[in-house]
N, CA, C and O atoms as a printed pandas DataFrame, in Angstrom:
     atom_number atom_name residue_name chain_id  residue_number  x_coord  y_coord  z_coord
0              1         N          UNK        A               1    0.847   -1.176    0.000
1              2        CA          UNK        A               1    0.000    0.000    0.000
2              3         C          UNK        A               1    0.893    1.239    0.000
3              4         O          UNK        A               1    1.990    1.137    0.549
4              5         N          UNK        A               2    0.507    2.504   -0.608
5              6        CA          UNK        A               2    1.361    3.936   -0.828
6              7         C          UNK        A               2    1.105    4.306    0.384
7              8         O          UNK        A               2    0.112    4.094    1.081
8              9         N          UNK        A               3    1.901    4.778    0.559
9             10        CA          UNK        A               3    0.990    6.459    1.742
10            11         C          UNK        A               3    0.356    7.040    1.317
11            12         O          UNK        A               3    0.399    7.416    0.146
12            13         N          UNK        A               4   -0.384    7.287    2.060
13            14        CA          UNK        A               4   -1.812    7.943    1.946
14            15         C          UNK        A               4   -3.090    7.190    1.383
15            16         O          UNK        A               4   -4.256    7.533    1.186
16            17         N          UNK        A               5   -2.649    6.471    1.275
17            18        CA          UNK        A               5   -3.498    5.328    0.499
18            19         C          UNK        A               5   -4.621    4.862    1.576
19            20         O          UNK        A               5   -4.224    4.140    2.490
20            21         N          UNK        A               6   -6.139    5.256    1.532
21            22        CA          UNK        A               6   -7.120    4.635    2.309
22            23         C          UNK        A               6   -6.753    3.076    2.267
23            24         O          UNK        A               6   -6.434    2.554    1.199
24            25         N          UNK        A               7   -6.815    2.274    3.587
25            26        CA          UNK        A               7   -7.077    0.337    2.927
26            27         C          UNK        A               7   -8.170    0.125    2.998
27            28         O          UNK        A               7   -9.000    0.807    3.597
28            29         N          UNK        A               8   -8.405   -1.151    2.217
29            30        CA          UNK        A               8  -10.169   -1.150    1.824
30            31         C          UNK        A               8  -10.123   -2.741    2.032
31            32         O          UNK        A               8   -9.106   -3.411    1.852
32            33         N          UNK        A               9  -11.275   -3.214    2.405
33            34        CA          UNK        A               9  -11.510   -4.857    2.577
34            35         C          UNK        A               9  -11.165   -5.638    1.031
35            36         O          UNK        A               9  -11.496   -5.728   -0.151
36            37         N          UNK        A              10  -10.334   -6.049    1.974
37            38        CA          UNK        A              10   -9.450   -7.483    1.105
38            39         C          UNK        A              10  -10.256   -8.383    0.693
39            40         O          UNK        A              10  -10.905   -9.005    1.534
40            41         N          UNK        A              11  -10.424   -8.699   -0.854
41            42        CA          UNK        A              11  -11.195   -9.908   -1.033
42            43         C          UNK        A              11   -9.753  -11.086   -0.881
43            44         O          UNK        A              11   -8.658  -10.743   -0.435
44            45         N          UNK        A              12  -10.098  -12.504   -1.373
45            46        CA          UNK        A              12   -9.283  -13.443   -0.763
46            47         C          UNK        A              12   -8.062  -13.435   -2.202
47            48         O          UNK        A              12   -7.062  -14.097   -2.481
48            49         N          UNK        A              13   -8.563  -12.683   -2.628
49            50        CA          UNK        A              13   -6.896  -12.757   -3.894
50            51         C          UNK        A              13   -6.084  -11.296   -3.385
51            52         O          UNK        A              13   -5.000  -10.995   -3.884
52            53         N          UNK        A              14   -6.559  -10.684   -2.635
53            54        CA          UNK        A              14   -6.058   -9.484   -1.741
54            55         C          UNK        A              14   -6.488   -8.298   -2.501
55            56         O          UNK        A              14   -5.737   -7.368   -2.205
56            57         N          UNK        A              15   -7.465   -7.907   -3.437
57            58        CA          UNK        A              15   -7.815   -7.267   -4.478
58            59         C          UNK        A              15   -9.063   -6.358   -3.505
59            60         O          UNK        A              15   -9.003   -6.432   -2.278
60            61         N          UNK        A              16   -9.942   -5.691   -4.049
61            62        CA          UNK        A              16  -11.107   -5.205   -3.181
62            63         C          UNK        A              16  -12.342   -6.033   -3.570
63            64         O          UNK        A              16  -12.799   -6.607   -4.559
64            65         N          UNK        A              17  -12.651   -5.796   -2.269
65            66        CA          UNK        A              17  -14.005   -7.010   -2.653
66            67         C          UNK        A              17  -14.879   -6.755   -3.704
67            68         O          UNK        A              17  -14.273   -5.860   -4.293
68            69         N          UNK        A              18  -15.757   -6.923   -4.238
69            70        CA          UNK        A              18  -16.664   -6.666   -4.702
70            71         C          UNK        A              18  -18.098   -6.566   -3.650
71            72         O          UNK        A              18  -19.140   -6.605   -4.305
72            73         N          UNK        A              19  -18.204   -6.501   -2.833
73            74        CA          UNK        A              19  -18.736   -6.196   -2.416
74            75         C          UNK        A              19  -18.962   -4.784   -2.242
75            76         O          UNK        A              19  -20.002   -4.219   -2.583
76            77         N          UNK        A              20  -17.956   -4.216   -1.699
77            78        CA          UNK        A              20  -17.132   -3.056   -1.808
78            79         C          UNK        A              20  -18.086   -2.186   -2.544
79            80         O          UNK        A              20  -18.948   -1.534   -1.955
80            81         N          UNK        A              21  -17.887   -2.175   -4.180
81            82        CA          UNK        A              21  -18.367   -2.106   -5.236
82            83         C          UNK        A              21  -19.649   -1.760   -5.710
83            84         O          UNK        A              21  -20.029   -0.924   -6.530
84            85         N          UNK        A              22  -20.545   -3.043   -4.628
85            86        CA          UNK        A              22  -21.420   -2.894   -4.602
86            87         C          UNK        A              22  -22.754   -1.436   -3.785
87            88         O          UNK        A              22  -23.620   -0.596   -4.033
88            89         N          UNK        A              23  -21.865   -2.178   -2.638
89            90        CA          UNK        A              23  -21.865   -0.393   -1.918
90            91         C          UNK        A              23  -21.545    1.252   -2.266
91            92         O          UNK        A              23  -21.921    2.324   -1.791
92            93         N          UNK        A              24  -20.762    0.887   -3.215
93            94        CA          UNK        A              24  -20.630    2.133   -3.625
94            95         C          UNK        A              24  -21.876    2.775   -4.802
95            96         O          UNK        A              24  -22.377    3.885   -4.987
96            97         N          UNK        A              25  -22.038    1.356   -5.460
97            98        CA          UNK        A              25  -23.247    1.512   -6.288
98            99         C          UNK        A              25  -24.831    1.826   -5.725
99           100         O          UNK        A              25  -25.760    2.441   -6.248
100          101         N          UNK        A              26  -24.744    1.347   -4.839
101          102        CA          UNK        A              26  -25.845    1.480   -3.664
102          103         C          UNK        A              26  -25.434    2.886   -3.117
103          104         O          UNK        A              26  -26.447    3.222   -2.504
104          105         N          UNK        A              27  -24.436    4.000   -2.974
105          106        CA          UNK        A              27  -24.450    5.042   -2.203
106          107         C          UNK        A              27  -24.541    6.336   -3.338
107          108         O          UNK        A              27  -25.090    7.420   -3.143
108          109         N          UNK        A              28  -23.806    5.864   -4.628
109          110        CA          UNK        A              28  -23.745    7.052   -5.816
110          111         C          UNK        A              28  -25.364    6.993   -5.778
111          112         O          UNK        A              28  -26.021    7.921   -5.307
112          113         N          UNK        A              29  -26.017    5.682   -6.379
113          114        CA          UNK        A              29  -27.734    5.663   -6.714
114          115         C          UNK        A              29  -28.224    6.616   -5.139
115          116         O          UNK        A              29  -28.790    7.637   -5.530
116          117         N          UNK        A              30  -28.200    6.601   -4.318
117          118        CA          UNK        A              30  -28.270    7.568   -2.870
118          119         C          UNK        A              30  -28.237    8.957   -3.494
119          120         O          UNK        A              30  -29.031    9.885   -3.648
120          121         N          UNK        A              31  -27.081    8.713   -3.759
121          122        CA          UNK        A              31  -26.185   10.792   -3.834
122          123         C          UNK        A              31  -27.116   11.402   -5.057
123          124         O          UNK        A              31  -27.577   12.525   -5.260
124          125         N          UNK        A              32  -27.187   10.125   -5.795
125          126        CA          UNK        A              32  -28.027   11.166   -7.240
126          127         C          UNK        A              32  -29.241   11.167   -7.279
127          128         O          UNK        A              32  -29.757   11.759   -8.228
128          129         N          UNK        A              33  -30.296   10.377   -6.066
129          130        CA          UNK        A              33  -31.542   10.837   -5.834
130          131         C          UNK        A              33  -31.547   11.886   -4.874
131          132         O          UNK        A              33  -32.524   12.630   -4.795
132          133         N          UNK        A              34  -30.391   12.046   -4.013
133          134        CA          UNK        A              34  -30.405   13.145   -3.316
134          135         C          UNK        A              34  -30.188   14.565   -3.849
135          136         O          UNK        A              34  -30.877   15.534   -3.529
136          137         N          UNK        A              35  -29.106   14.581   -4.734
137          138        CA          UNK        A              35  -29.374   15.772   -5.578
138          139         C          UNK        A              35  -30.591   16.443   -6.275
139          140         O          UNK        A              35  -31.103   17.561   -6.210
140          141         N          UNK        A              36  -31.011   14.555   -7.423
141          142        CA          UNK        A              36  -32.002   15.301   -8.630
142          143         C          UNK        A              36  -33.417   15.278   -7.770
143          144         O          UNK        A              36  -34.079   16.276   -8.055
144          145         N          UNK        A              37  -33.951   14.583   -6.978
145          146        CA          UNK        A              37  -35.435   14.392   -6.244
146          147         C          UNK        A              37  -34.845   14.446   -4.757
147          148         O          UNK        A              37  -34.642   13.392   -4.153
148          149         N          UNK        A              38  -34.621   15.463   -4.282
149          150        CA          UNK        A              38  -34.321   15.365   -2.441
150          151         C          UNK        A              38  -35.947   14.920   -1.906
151          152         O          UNK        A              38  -36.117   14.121   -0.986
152          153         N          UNK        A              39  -37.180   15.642   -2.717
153          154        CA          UNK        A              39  -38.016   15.586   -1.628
154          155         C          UNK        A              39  -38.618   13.729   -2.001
155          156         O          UNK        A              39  -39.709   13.483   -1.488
156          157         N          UNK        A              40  -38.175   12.924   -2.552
157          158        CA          UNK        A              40  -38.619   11.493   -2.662
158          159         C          UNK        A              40  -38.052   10.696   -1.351
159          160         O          UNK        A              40  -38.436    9.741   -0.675
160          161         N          UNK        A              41  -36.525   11.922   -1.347
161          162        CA          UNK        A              41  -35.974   10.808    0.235
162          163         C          UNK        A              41  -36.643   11.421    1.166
163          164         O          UNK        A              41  -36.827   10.777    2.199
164          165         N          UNK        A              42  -37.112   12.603    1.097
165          166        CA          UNK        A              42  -38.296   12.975    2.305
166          167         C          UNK        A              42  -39.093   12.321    2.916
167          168         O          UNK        A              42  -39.074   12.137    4.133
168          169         N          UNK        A              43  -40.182   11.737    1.850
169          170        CA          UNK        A              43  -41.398   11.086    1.531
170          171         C          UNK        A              43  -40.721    9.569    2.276
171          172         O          UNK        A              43  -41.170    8.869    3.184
172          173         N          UNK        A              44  -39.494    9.448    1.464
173          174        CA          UNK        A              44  -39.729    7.960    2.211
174          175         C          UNK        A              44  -38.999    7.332    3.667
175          176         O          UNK        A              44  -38.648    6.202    4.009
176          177         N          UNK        A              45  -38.967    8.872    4.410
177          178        CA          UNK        A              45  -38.608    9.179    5.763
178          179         C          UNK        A              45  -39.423    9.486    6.334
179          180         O          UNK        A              45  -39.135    9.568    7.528
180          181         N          UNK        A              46  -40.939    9.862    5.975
181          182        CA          UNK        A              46  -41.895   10.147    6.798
182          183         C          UNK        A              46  -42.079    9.478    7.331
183          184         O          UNK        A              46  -41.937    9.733    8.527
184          185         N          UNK        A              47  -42.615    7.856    6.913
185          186        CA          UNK        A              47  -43.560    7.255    8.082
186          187         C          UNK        A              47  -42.081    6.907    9.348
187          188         O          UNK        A              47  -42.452    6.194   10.280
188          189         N          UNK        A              48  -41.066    7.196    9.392
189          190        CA          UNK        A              48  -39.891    6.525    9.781
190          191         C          UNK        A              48  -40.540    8.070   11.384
191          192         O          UNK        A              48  -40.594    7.652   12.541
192          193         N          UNK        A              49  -40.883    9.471   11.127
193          194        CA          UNK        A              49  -41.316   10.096   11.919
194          195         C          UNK        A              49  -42.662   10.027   12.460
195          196         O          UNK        A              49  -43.222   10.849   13.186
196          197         N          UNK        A              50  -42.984    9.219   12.122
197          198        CA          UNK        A              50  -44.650    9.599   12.628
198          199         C          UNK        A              50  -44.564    8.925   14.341
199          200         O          UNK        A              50  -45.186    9.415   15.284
200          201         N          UNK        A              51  -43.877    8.018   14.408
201          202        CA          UNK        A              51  -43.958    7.930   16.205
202          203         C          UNK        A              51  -43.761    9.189   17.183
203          204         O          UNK        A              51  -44.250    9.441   18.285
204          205         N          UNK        A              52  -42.623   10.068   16.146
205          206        CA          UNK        A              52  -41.722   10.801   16.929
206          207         C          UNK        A              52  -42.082   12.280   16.713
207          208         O          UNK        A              52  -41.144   13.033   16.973
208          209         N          UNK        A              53  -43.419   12.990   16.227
209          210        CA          UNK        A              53  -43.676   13.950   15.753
210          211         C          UNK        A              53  -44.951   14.323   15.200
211          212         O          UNK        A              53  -45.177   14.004   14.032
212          213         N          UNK        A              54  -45.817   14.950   15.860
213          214        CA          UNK        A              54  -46.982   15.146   15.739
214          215         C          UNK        A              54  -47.479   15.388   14.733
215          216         O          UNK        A              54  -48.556   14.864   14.446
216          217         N          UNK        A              55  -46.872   16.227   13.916
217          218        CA          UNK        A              55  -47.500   16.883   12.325
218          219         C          UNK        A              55  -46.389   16.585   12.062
219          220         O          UNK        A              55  -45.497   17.420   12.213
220          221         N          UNK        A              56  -46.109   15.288   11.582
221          222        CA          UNK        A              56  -45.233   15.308   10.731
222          223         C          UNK        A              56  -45.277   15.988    8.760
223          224         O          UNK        A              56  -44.243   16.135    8.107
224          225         N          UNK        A              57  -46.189   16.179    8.403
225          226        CA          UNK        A              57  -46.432   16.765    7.365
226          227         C          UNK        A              57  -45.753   18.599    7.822
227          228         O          UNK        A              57  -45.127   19.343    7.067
228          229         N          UNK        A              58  -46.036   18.784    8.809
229          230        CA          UNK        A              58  -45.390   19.954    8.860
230          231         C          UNK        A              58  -43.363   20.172    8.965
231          232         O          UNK        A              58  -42.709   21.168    8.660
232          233         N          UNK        A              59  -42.996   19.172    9.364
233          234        CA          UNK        A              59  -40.992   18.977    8.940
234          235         C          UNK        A              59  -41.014   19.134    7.560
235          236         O          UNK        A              59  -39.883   19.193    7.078
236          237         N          UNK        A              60  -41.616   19.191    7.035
237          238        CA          UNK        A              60  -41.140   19.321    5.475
238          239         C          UNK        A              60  -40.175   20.483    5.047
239          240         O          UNK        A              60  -40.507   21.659    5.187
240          241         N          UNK        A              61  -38.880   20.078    4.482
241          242        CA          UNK        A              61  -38.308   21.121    4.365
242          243         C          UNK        A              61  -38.740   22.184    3.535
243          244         O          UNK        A              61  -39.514   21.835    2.643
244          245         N          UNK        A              62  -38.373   23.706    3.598
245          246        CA          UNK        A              62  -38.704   24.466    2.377
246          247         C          UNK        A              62  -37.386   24.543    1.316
247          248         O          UNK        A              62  -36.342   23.908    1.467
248          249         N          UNK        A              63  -37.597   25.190    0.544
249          250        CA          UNK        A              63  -37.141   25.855   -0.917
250          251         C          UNK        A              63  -35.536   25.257   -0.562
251          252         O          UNK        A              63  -34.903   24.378   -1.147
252          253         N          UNK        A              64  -35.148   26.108    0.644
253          254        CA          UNK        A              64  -33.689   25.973    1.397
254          255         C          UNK        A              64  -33.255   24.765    1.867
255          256         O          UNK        A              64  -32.118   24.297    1.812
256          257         N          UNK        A              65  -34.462   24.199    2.431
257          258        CA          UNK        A              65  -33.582   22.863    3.131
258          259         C          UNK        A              65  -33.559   21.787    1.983
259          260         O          UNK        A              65  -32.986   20.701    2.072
260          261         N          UNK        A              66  -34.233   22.223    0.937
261          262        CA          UNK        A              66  -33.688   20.919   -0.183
262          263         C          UNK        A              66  -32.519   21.661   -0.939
263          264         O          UNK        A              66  -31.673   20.928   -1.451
264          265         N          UNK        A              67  -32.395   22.768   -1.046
265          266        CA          UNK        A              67  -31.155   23.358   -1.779
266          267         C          UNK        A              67  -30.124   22.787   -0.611
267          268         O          UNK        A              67  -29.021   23.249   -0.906
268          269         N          UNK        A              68  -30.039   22.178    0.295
269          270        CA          UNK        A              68  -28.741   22.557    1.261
270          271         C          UNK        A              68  -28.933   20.641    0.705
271          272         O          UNK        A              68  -28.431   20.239   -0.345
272          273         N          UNK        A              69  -29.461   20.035    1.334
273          274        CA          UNK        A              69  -29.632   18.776    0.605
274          275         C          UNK        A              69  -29.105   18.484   -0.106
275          276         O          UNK        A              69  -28.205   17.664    0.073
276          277         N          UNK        A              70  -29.422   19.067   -1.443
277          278        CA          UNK        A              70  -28.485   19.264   -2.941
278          279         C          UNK        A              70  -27.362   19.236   -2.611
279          280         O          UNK        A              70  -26.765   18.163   -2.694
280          281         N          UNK        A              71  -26.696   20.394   -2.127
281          282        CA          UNK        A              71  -25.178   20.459   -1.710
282          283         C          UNK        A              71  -24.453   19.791   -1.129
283          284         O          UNK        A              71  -23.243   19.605   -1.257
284          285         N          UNK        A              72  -25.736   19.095    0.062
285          286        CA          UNK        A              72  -24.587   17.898    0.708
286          287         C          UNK        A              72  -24.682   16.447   -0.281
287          288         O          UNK        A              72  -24.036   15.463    0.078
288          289         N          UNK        A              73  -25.374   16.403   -1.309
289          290        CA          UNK        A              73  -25.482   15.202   -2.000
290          291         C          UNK        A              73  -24.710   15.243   -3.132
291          292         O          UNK        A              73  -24.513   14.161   -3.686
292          293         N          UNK        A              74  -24.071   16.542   -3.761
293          294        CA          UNK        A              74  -22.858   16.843   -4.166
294          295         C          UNK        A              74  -21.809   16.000   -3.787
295          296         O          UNK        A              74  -21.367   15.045   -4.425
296          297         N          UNK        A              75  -21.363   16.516   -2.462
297          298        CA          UNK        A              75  -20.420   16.369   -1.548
298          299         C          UNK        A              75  -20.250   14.879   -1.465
299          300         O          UNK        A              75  -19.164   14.301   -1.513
300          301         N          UNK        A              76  -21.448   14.301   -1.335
301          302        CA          UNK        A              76  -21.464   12.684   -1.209
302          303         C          UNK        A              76  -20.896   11.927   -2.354
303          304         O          UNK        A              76  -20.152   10.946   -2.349
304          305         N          UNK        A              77  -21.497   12.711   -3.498
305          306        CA          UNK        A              77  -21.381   12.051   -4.740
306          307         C          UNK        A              77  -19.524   12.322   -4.853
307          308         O          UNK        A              77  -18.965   11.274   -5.176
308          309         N          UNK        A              78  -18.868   13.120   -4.714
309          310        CA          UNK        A              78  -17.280   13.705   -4.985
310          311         C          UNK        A              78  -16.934   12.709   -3.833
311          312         O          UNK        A              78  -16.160   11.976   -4.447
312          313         N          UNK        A              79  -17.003   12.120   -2.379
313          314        CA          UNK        A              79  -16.430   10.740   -1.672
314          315         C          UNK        A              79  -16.721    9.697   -2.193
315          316         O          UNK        A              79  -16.097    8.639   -2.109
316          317         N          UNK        A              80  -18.068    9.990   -2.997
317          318        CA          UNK        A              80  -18.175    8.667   -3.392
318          319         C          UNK        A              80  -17.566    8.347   -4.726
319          320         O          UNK        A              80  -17.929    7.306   -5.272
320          321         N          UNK        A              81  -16.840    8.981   -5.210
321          322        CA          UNK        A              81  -16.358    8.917   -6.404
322          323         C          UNK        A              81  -14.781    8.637   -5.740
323          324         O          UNK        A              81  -14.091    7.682   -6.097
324          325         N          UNK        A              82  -14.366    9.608   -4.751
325          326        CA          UNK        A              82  -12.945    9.467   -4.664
326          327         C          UNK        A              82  -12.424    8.036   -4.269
327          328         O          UNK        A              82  -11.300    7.632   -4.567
328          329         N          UNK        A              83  -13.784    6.987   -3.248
329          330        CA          UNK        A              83  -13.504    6.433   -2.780
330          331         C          UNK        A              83  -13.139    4.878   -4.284
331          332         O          UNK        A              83  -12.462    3.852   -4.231
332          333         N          UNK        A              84  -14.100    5.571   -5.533
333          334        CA          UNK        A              84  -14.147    4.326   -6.173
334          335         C          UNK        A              84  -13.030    4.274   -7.150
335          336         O          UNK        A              84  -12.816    3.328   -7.908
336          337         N          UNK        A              85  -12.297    5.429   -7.067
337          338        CA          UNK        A              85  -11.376    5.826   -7.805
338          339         C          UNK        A              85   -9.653    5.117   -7.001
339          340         O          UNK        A              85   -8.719    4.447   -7.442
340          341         N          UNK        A              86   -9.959    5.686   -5.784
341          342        CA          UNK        A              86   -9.197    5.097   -4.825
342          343         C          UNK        A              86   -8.851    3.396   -4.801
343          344         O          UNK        A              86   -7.796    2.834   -4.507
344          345         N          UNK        A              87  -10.540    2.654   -5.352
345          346        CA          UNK        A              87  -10.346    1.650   -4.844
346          347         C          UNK        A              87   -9.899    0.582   -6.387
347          348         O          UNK        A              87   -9.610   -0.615   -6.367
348          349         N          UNK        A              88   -9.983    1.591   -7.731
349          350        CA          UNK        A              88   -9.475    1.238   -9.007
350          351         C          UNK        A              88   -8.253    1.011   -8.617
351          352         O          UNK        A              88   -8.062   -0.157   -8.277
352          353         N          UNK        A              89   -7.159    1.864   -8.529
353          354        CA          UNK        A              89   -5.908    2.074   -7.818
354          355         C          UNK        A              89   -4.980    1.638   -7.054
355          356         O          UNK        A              89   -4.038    2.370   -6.748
């Protein structure tokens, strides 16, 4: 391994798992519904509040809290890229 080099789970030929892989495919598909549709991951966090929150129809973010959303699903998408780039490497 280089320096600086993140280590990543060893499959048994010492390569990265594929599993790995898989997860990452599972977190980009994440980052890019979080960008292009934030309010779908809303929707499918509601019933996850309804124990914990009376009107839950009223948490709904406005205009802002899905623009900030956006930005952090940016952010996700650029680790999640570095990490798959990292793990080509």
């Amino acid at each position: 391994m280089m320096p600086g080099q993140i280590p990543l789970a060893a499959g048994s030929e010492g390569g990265t798992s594929p599993f790995f892989y898989a997860f990452l495919a599972l977190f980009f598909v994440m980052g890019v519904v979080q960008v292009v549709r934030p309010q779908l991951l809303w929707r499918l966090n509601r019933p996850l509040q309804k124990p914990f929150v009376k009107d839950y129809d009223a948490t709904e973010p406005n205009a802002r809290g899905y623009a900030i959303q956006r930005v952090v699903g940016v952010v996700f998408l650029i680790v999640v890229g570095f990490l798959f780039v990292n793990a080509l490497t």
